[in-house]
Structure formats: C-alpha cells, structure tokens
N, C-alpha and C positions, 0 to 999 in steps of 0.2 A: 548361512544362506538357505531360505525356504524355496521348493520349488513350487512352481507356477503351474497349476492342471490347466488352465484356456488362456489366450489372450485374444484381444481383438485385433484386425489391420486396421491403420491407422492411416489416410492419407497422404500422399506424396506431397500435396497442396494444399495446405494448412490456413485456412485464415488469420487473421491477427492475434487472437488469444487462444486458439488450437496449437496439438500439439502434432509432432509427427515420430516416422520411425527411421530413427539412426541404425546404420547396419556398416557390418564388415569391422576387420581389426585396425584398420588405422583413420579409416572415417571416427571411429568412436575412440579411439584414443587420442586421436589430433586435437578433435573436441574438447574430451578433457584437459588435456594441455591447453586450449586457447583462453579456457575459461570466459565463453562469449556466451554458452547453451545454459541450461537451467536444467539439469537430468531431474527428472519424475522419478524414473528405476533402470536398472540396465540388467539384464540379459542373457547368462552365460551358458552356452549347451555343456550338461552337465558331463563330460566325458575328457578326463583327462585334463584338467585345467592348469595349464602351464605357458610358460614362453611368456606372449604379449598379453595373450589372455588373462595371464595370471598379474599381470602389469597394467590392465586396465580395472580390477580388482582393487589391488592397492590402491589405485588413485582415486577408484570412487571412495572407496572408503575416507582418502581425506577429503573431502567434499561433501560427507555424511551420504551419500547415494545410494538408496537401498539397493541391493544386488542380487539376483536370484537364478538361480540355475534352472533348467528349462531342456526340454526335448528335441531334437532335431524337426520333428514336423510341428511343434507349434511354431518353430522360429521359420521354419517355412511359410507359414501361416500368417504371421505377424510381417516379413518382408515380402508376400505374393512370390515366393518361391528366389528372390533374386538371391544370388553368392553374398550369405550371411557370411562365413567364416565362422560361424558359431558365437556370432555377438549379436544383440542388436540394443536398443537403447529406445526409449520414448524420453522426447526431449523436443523445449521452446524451439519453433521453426528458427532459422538460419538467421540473423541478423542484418538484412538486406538495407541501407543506407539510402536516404533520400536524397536528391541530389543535392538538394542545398547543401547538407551538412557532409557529403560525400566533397563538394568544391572546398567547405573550408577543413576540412582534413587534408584535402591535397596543397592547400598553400600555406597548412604550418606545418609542412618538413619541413621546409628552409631551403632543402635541395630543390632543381628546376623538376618538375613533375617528369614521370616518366607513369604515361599512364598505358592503357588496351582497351581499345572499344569494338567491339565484336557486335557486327552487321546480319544479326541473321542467324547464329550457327546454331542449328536445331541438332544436330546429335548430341546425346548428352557425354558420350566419350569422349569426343571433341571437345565440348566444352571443359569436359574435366581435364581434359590434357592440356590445355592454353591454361586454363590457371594454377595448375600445377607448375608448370614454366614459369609464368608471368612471377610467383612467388620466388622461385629460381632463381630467377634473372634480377629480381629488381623493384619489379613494377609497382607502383604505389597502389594504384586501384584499378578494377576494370570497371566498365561503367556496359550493360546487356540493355537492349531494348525490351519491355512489359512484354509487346506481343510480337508472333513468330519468330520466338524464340525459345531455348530451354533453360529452362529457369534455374538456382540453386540449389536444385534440392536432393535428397540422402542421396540418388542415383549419382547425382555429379559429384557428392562429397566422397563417396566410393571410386568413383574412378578419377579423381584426384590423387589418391590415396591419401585423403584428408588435409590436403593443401587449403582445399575452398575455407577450412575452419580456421585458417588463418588471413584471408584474402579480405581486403574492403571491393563491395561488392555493390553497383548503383545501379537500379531500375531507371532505366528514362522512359516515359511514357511518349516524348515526340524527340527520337534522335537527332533530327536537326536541330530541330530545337538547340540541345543539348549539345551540339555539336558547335554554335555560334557561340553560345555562352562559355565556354571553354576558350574559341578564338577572342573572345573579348576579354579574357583574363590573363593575354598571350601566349596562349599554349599552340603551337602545330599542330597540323593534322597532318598524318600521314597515311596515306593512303595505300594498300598493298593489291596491287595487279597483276598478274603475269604477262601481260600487253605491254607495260609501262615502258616509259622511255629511261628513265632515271634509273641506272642500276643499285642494289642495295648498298654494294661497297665503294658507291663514290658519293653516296651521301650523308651527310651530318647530322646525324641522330644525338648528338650531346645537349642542347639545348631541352628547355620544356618541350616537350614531344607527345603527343596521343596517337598511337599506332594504332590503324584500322583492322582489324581482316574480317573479309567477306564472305557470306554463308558455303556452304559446302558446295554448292549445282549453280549458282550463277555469281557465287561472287559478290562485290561492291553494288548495292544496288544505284541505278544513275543517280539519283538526288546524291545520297551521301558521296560520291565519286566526286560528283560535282561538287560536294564544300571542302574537300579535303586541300587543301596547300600545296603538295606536290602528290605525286603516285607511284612508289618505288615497284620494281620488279625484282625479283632471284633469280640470278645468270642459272641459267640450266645447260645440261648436254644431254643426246642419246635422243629414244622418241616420246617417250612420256610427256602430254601435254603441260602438264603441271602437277605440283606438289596437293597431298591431303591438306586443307586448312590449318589442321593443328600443325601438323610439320612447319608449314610455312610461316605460320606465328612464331612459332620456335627460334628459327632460321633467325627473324628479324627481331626478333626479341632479344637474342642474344648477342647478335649486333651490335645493336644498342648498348647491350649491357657492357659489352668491349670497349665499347667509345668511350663509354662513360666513367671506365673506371682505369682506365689504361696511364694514365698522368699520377694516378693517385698512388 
C-alpha cells in the first residue's frame, strides 16, 4: 500500500458519471459486501490497521481495489472533517432506482410488497435510521421524494451503518404522483399520524402495504394524507407529544414485520 501526500473533497452530490466520497467502517465495508459501488481506490489512516479496517483491506483486494494508507488530516480533508473512522473510499455514487424499474423490482418478489415512503425527512440521521430498520424489518424498498428531502448520500450511508448499501432506494420526482401509481398496482397506503383515529395495533399491516412517515416538524403533508387509505397512530402514555420520526417508523415498521411473519 503506497501512501497518498493530497487528495481532493469530493462532492456529497455527484452527478451521473461523478464520483463521491465513501466514509466511515461499515458505510465502506457494507459497500463492499453489496457489490453495487464501483471503488476507484480506498483509504486507510495509516495507524494500526487492524479489526474491520484490516477486513475492509482484504476485501478490496478481492475486487483488485487499489488501497492506500493516508494521514488523519488528509482524510479529514477528503470527508469535510465528518467521523471517518479512519476509512474513506472514492466510489460510483449510490445506485438510486427509477421508478419504473424500482415498481417492477417490487412485483417480482412474489411476496405482497411491504414498502416505506418517507414525506419530507430532511435529517440525514433520520433518514439513516429508517433505512437501517426498513432493511431490518423487511421492507422491500423505500421510495424519498427528489426535492425537500435528504437524499442517499455517504452522510446517510454512515449513519445507517451501511444498511443504505444494501437498500433499493427510489427518487420520485411527484409523490403523488407516485403514490396513485402504487394504489393502481394494489398496494396500500398507510399513513402514519399521531392524531389518527386507527390505532397501530388493531390494524392489518399483512397485505401489500406502503407505510408513510412524515417529515420531522410537520408531519404528513395534506395532499399526501389525503391519498393515503387509512392513517394509523402509536398508543402513547405520559406528556410527550409524540415520538422522533425515525422512532416512529421503527415502531410501525416492525409491526408490520410481526404481522407479517408470525403464521410463518
């Protein structure tokens, strides 16, 4: 392994044939496991390489991945200072699925879709902890809206802890949109409120199902509320007005994943 004197930062948002920067130990090892990214070179702060580090080594090596050791402030340099762990990776942006071909991936499992469509949720922790779960639980795909949203990128794949590198993952540019074309393919929509009338545990989440959750400050916004089929709520106690988003996805995600696999 040759070390690296500079490298350059690399954009968070890559266009089509740009590349970006992978960071952290299991954003880049997940990667290599999924074998979806295309590594250019990867990264290692030259200081003691062992554990996973030394596990994401061997792996690029069978994937011919040049590998190079590196300084704590270039890889701060290279990530805008974020919690590398002492990896980081340039590598083909995230594999984001259109929708078309995101709908016909979901109707050849076989099983009734069990999808997550996320209204909004601009943190990227948040996002990263719903599809860290959603992979968890189950879920076939989630489908984010283009805009006023956070998108796939290293940031979420980090705080995922590299779940996203496993996840199908579908841009919709008009979520209604997207949202009718799913109802015409017969999937539900479920809707997730803390107002709702329908409690979570006396509803039927086993069929094709598309669980909503709503951005982090206001929630479901009206339109999509309003296409959604029903609108479940989570019984709460004590005075907290409601749950974090990601919790709350959690909560129903797993629900689902109860229902759904409890016979089996």
């Amino acid at each position: 392994m040759k070390k690296q004197k500079k490298h350059p930062r690399l954009t968070e948002s890559p266009g089509k044939d740009s590349s970006e920067i992978l960071y952290g130990v299991h954003a880049v090892k997940e990667a290599l496991s999924a074998g979806r990214r295309t590594f250019e070179k990867i990264f290692i702060l030259g200081e003691n390489i062992s554990g996973e580090r030394s596990e994401i080594v061997d792996k690029a090596k069978m994937i011919d991945s040049p590998v190079e050791t590196t300084s704590r402030p270039q890889l701060d340099m290279m990530t805008d200072n974020a919690v590398h762990q002492g990896v980081a990776a340039i590598v083909s942006p995230f594999p984001v699925e259109t929708i078309d071909r995101f709908f016909l991936k979901c109707r050849s499992e076989g099983a009734p879709p069990f999808l997550l469509i996320l209204d909004s949720i601009v943190d990227t922790h948040n996002l990263g902890a719903l599809i860290r779960t959603s992979v968890c639980a189950g879920v076939n795909g989630i489908i984010v809206p283009k805009d006023r949203s956070a998108r796939p990128s290293p940031a979420v794949s980090k705080a995922s802890a590299g779940a996203m590198e496993h996840a199908m993952i579908g841009m919709a540019t008009n979520l209604s949109k997207t949202i009718n074309d799913l109802k015409e393919l017969g999937v539900w929509i479920a809707g997730l409120d803390a107002d709702a009338d329908n409690p979570l545990y006396k509803t039927d989440l086993t069929g094709p199902i598309a669980i909503v959750v709503g951005g982090e400050e206001k929630g479901l916004r009206p339109l999509v509320k309003k296409q959604c089929d029903f609108v479940i709520s989570i019984p709460q106690s004590g005075t907290v007005n409601s749950l974090n988003a990601s919790v709350a996805g959690a909560v129903v995600m797993y629900e689902a994943f109860r229902q759904r696999i409890k016979d089996k």
